[in-house]
Short mmCIF file of the C-alpha atoms (twelve columns), coordinates in Angstrom:
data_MODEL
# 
_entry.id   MODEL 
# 
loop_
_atom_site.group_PDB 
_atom_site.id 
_atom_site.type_symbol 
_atom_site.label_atom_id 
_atom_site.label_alt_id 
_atom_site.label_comp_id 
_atom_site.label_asym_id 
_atom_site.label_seq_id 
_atom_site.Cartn_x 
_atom_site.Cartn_y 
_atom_site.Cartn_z 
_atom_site.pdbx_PDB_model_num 
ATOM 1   C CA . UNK A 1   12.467  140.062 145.286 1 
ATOM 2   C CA . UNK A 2   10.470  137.986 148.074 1 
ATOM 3   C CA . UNK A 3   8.254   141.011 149.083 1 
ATOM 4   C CA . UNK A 4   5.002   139.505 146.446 1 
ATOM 5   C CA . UNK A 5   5.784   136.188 148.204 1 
ATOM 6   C CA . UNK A 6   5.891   137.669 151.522 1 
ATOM 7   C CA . UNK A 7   2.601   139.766 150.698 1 
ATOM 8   C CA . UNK A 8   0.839   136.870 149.418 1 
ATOM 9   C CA . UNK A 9   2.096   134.968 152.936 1 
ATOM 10  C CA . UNK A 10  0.375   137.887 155.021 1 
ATOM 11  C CA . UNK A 11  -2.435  138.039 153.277 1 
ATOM 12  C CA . UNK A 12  -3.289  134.371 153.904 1 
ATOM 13  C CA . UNK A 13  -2.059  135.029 157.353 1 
ATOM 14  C CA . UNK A 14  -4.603  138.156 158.385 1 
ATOM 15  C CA . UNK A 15  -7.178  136.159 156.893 1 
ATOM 16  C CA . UNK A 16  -6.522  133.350 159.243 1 
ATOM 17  C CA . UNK A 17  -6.293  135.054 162.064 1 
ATOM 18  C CA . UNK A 18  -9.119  137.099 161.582 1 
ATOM 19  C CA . UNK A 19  -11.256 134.204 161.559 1 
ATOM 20  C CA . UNK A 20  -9.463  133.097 164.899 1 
ATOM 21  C CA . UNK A 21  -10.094 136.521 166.376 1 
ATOM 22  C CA . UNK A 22  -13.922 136.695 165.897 1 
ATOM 23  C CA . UNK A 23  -14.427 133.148 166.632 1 
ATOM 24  C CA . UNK A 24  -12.266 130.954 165.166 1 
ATOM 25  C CA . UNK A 25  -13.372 128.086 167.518 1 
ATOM 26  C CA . UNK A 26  -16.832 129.383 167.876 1 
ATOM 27  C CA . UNK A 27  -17.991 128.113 164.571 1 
ATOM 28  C CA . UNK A 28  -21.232 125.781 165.769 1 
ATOM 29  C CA . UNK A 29  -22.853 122.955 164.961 1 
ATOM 30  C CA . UNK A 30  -24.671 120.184 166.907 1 
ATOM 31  C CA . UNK A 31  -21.672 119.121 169.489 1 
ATOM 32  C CA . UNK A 32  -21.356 115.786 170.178 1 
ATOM 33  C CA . UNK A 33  -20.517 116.140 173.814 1 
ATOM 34  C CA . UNK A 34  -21.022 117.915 176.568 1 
ATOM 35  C CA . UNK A 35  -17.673 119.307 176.434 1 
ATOM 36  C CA . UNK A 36  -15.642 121.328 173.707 1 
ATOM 37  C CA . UNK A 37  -12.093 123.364 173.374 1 
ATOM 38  C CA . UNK A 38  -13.303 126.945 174.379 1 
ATOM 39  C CA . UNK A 39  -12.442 129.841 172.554 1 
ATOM 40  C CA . UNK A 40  -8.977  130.558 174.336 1 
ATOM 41  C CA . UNK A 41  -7.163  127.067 173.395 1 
ATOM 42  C CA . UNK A 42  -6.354  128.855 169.973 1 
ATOM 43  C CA . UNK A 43  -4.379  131.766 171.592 1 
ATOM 44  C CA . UNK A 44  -2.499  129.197 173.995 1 
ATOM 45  C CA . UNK A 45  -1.716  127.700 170.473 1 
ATOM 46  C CA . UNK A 46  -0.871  129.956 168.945 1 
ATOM 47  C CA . UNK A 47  1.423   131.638 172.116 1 
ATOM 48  C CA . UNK A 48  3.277   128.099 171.625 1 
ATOM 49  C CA . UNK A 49  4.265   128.440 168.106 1 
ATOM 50  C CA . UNK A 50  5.711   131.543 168.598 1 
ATOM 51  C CA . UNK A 51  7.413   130.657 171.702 1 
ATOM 52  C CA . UNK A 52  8.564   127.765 169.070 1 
ATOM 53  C CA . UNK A 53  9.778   130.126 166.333 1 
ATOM 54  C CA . UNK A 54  11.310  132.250 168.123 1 
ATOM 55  C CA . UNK A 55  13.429  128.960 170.027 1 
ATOM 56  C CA . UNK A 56  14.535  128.329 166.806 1 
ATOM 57  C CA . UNK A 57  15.463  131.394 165.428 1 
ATOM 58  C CA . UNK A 58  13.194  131.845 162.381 1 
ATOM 59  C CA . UNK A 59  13.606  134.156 160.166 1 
ATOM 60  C CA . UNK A 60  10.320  136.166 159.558 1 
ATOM 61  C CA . UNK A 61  9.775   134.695 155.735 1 
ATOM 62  C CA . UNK A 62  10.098  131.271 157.478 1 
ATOM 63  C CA . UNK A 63  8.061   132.525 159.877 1 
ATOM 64  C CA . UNK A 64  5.114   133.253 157.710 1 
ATOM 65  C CA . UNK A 65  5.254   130.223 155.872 1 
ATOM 66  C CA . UNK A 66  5.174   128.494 158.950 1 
ATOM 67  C CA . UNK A 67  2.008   130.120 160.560 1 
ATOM 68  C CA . UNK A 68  0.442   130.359 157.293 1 
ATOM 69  C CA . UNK A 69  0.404   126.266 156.369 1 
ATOM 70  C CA . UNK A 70  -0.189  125.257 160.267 1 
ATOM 71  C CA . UNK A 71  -3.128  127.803 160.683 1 
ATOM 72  C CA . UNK A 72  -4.492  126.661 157.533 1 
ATOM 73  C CA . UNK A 73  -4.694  123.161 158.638 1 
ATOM 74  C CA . UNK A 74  -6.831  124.124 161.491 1 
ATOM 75  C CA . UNK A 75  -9.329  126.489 159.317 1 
ATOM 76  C CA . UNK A 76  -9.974  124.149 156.425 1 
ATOM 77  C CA . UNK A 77  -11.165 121.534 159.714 1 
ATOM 78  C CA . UNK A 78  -13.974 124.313 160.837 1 
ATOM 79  C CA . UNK A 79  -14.648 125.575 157.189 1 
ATOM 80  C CA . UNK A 80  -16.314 121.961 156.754 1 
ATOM 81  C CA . UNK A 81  -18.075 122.328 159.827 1 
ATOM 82  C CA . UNK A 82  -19.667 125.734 159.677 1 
ATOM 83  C CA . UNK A 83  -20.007 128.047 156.664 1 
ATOM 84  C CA . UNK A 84  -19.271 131.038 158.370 1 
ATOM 85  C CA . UNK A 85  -16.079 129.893 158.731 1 
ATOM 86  C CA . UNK A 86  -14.724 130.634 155.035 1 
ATOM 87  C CA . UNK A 87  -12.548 127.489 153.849 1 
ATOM 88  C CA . UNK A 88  -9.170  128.678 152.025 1 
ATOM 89  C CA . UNK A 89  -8.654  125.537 149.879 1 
ATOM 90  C CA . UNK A 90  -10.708 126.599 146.969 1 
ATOM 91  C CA . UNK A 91  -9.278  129.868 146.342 1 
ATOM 92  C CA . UNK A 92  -5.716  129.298 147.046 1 
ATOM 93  C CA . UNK A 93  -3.536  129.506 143.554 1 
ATOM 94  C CA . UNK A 94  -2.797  125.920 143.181 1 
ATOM 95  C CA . UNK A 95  -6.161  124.725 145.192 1 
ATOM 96  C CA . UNK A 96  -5.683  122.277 148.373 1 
ATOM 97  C CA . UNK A 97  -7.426  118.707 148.723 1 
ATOM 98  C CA . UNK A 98  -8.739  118.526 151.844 1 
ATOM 99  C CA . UNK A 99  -10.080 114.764 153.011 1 
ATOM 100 C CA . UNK A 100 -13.532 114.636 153.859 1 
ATOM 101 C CA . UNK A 101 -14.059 113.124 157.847 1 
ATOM 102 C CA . UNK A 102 -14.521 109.597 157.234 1 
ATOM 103 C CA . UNK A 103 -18.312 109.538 159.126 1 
ATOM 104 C CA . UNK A 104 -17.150 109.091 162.505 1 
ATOM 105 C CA . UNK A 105 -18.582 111.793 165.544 1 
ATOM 106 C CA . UNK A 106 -15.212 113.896 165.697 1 
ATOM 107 C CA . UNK A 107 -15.365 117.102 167.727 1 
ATOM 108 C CA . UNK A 108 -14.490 120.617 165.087 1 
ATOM 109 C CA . UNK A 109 -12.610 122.373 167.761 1 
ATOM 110 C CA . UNK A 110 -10.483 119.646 169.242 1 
ATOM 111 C CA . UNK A 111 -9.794  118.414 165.278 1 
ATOM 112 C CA . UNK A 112 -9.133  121.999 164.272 1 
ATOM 113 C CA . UNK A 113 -6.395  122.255 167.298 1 
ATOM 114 C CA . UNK A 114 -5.009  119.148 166.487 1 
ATOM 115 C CA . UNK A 115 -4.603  119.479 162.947 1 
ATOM 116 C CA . UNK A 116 -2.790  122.810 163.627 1 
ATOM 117 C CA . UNK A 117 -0.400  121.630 166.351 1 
ATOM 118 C CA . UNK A 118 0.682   118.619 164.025 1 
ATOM 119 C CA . UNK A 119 1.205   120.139 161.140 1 
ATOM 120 C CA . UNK A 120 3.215   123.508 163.276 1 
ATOM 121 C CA . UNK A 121 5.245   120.209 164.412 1 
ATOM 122 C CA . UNK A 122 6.725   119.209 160.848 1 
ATOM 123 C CA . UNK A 123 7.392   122.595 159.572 1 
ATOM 124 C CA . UNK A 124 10.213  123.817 162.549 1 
ATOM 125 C CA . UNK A 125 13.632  121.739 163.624 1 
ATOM 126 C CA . UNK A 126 12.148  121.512 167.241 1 
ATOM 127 C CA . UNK A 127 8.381   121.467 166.510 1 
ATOM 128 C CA . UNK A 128 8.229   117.751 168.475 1 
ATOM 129 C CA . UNK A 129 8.183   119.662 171.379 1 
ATOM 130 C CA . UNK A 130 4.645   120.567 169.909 1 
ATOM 131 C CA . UNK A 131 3.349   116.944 170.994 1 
ATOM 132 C CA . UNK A 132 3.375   117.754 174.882 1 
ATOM 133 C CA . UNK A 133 0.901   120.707 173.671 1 
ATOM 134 C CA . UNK A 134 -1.906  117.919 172.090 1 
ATOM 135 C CA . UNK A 135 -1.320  115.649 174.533 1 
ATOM 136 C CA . UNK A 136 -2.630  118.381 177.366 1 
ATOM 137 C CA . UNK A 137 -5.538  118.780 174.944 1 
ATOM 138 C CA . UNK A 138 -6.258  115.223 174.411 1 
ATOM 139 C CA . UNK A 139 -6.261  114.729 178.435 1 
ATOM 140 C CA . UNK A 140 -8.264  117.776 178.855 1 
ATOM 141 C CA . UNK A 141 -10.851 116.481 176.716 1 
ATOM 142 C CA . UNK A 142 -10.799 113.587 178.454 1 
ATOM 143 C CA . UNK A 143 -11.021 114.674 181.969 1 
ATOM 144 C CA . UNK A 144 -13.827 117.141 181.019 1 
ATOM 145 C CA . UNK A 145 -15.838 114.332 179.837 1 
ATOM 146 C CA . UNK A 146 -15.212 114.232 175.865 1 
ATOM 147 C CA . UNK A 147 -15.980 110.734 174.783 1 
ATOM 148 C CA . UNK A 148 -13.097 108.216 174.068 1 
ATOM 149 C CA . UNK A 149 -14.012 107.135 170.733 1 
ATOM 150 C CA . UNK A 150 -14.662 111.154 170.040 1 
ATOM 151 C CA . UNK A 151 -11.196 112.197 170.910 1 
ATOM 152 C CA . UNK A 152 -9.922  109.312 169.109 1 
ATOM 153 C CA . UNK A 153 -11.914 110.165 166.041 1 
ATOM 154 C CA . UNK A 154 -10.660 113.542 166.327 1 
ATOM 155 C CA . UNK A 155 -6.964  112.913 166.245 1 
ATOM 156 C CA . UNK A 156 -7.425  110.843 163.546 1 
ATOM 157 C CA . UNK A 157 -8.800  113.228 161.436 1 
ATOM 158 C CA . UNK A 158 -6.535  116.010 162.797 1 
ATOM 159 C CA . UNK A 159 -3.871  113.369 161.055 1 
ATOM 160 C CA . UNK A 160 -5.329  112.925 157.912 1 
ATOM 161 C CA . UNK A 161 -5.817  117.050 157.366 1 
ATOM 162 C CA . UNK A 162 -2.573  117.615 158.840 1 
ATOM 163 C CA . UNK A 163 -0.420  115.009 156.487 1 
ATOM 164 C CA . UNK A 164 -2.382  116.743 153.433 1 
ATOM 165 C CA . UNK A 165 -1.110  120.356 154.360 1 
ATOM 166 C CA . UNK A 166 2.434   118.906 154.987 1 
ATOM 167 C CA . UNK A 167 2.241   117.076 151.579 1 
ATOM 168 C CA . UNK A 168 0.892   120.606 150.340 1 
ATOM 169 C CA . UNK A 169 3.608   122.446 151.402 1 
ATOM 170 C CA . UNK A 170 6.503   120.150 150.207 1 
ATOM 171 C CA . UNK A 171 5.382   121.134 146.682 1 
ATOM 172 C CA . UNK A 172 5.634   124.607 147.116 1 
ATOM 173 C CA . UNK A 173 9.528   124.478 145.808 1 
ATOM 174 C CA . UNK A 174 10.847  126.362 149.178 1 
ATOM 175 C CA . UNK A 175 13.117  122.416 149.481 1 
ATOM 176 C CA . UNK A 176 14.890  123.242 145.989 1 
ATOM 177 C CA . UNK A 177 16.039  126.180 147.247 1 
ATOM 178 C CA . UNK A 178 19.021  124.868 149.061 1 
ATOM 179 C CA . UNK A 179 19.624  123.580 145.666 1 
ATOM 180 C CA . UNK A 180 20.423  126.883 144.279 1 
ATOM 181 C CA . UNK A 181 23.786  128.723 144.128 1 
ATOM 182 C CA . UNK A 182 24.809  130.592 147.037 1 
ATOM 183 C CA . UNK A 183 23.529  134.109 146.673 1 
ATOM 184 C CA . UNK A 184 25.901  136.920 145.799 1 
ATOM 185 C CA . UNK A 185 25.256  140.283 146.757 1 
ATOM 186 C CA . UNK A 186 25.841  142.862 143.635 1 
ATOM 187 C CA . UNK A 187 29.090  144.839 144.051 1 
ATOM 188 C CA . UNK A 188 28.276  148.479 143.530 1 
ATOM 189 C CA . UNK A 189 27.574  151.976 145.267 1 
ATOM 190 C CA . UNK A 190 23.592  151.457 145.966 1 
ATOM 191 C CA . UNK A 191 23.448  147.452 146.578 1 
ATOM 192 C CA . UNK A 192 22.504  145.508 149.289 1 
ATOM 193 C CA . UNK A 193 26.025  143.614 151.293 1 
ATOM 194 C CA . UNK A 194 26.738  142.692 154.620 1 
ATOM 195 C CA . UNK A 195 27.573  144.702 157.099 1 
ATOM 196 C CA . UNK A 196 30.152  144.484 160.594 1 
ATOM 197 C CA . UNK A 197 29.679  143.852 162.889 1 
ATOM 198 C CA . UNK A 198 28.044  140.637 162.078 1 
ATOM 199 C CA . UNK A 199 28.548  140.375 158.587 1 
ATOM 200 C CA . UNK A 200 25.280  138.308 158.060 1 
ATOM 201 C CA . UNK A 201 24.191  136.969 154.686 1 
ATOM 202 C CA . UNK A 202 21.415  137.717 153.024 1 
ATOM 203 C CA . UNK A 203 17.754  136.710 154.627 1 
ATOM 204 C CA . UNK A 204 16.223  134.213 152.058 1 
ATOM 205 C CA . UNK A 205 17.441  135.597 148.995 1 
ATOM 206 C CA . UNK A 206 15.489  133.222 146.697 1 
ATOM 207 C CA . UNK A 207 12.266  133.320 148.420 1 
ATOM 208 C CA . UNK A 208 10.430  135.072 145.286 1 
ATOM 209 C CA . UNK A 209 10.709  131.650 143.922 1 
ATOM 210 C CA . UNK A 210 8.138   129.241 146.233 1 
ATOM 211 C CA . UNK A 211 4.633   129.218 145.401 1 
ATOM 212 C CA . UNK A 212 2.661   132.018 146.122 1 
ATOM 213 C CA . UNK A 213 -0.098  130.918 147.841 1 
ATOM 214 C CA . UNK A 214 -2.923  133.532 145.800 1 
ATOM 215 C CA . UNK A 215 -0.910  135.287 143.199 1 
ATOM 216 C CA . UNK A 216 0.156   133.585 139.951 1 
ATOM 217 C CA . UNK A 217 3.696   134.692 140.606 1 
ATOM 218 C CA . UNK A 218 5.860   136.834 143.203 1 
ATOM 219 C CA . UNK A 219 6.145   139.181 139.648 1 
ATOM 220 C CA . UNK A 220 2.320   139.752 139.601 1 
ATOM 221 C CA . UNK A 221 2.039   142.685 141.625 1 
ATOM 222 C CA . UNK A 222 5.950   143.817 141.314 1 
ATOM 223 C CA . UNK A 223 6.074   146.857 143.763 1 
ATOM 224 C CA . UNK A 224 7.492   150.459 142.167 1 
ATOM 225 C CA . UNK A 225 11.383  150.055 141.473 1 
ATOM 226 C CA . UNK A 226 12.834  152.243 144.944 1 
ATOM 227 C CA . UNK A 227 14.650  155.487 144.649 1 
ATOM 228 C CA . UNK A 228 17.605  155.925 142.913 1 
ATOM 229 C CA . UNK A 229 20.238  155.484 144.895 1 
ATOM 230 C CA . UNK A 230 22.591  158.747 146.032 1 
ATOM 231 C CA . UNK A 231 24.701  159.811 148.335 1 
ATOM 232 C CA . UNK A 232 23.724  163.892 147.339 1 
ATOM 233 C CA . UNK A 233 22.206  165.461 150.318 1 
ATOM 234 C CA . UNK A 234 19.345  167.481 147.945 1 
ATOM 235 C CA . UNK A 235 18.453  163.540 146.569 1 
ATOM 236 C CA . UNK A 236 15.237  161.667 146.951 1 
ATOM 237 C CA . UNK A 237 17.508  158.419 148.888 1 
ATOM 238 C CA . UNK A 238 19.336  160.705 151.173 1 
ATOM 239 C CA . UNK A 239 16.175  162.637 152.463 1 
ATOM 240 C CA . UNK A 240 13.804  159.190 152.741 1 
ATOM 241 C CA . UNK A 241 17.299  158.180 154.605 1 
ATOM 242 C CA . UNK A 242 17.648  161.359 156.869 1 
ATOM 243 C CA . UNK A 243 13.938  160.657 157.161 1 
ATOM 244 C CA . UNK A 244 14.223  157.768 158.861 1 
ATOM 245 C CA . UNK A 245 17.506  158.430 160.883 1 
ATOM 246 C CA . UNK A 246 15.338  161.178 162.665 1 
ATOM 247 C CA . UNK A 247 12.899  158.800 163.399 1 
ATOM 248 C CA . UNK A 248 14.846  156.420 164.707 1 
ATOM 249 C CA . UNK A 249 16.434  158.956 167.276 1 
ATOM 250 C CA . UNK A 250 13.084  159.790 168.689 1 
ATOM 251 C CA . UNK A 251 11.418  155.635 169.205 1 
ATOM 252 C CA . UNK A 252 10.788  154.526 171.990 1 
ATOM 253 C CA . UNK A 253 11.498  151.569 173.899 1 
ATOM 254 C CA . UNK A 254 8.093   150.045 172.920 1 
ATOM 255 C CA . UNK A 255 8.450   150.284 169.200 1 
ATOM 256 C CA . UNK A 256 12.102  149.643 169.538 1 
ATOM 257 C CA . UNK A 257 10.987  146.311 170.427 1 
ATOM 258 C CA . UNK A 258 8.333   146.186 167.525 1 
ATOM 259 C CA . UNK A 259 11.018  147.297 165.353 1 
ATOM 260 C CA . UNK A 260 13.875  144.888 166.389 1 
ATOM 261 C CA . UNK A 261 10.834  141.771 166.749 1 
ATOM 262 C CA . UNK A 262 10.294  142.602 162.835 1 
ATOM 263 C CA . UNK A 263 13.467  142.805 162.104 1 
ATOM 264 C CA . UNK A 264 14.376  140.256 159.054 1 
ATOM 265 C CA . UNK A 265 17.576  138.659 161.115 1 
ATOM 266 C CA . UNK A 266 16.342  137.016 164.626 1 
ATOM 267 C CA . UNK A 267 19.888  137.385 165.539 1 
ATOM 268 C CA . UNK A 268 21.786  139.860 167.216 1 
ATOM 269 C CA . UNK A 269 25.114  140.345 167.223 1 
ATOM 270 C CA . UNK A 270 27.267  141.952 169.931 1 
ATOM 271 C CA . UNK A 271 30.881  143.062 170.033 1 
ATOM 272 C CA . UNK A 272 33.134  141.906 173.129 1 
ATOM 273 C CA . UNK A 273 36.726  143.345 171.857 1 
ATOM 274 C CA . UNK A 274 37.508  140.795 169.245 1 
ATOM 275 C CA . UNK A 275 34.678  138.285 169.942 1 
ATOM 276 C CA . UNK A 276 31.384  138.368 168.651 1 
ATOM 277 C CA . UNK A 277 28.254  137.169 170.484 1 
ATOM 278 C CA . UNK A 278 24.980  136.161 168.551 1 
ATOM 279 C CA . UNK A 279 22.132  136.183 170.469 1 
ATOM 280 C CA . UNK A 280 18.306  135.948 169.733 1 
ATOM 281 C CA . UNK A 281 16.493  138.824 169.494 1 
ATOM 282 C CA . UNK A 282 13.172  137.919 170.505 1 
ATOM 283 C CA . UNK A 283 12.761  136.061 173.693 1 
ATOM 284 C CA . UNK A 284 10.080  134.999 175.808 1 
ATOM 285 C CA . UNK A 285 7.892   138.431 177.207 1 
ATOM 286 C CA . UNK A 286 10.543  140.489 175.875 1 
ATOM 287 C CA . UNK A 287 12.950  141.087 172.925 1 
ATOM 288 C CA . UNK A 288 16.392  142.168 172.622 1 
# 
């Protein structure tokens, strides 16, 4: 059910980070100091909100939404700056209002790191740990020789783009869903329920109902229905199941960590005799 949501997620997502990874804060125009961001500030950035995520133990459909908006902030600041930088706004489903800089000499890059630092910030339980981030880029600036009144300009606009993101993404209906009934897995041979040992619920069961943020609905492109459940050994499921069992004998430790980084809980859950121990799965330089 959330996989045309999801898609629609990732498919803003590559597109930001594409941008970021040929140049995201290369994007030019006459600089008003003698000092600007380099390139690298967006990886140390972006390293932070995932150090952030994974603190908090996001799920990865959380996770996505949460890259997604604060990346986005960040773009739409160099897409008004540069036109090879492509702005995202426009072309979004339900298009974005992005404020125009209020005339003031603002620098692109520092803006465009701002913008996405404060609005990462709102969107996670511990993102205020974000502010130590852009205050080490507001000092930089400083000590490189950025002009007051430009940094100041800067953050100001970073605030202005970032509160119109946030107020973006409130109306995107992902708030109602703790409104909903608590999800009830289908009894049945063939349906999804929780397992031991953890006995987790279900990862955002209702997710196919936000906004998507280019189709018209999470039912637009509806992927094929999956194989028909069966527990024959000459069946279609129990062969794309034996498939993968194989597979997963022969990974190794590498894309055991890939696989257990993309895995849709961030927790594991370990048996000590008759206690259970939750831990997260992804940790800082390693996961597991």
């Amino acid at each position: 059910m959330i996989i045309s949501s999801l898609s629609s997620i990732r498919l803003l997502l590559s597109v930001l980070l594409l941008v970021a990874s040929v140049g995201w804060l290369s994007c030019r125009r006459p600089t008003p100091t003698d000092y600007e961001p380099t390139a690298d500030r967006i990886g140390l950035v972006v390293d932070q909100m995932n150090e952030l995520m994974m603190h908090d133990v996001t799920n990865p459909p959380l996770a996505a939404r949460f890259f997604a908006y604060a990346l986005l902030a960040g773009n739409e600041v160099l897409a008004q700056n540069d036109s090879t930088c492509p702005s995202m706004a426009s072309r979004l489903h339900v298009p974005l209002t992005v404020p125009r800089p209020t005339g003031k000499v603002y620098s692109a890059q520092l803006t465009a790191l701002l913008a996405t630092l404060q609005t990462a910030s709102k969107l996670q339980p511990s993102g205020v740990a974000l502010q130590a981030r852009e205050q080490e880029l507001l000092e930089e600036c400083r000590h490189r020789g950025m002009p007051a009144a430009v940094v100041t300009a800067s953050q100001q606009y970073a605030q202005q783009v970032a509160q119109a993101v946030l107020a973006y993404a409130k109306q995107d209906k992902y708030y109602r869903i703790s409104d909903l009934p608590r999800y009830a897995p289908t009894e049945g041979e063939g349906y999804w329920y929780p397992t031991p040992p953890g006995f987790f619920a279900a990862v955002e069961p209702y997710f196919s109902s936000i906004r998507p943020f280019f189709l018209d609905s999470a039912g637009q492109f509806a992927p094929a229905p999956p194989l028909a459940f069966s527990p024959s050994k000459g069946s279609g499921f129990y062969q794309l199941m034996d498939s993968v069992r194989q597979v997963g004998n022969t990974l190794t430790r590498e894309q055991r960590q890939i696989a257990s980084f993309w895995d849709c809980n961030p927790l594991l859950c370990k048996t000590r005799g008759t206690y259970k121990l939750g831990s997260r799965k992804c940790r800082r330089g390693r996961t597991g």
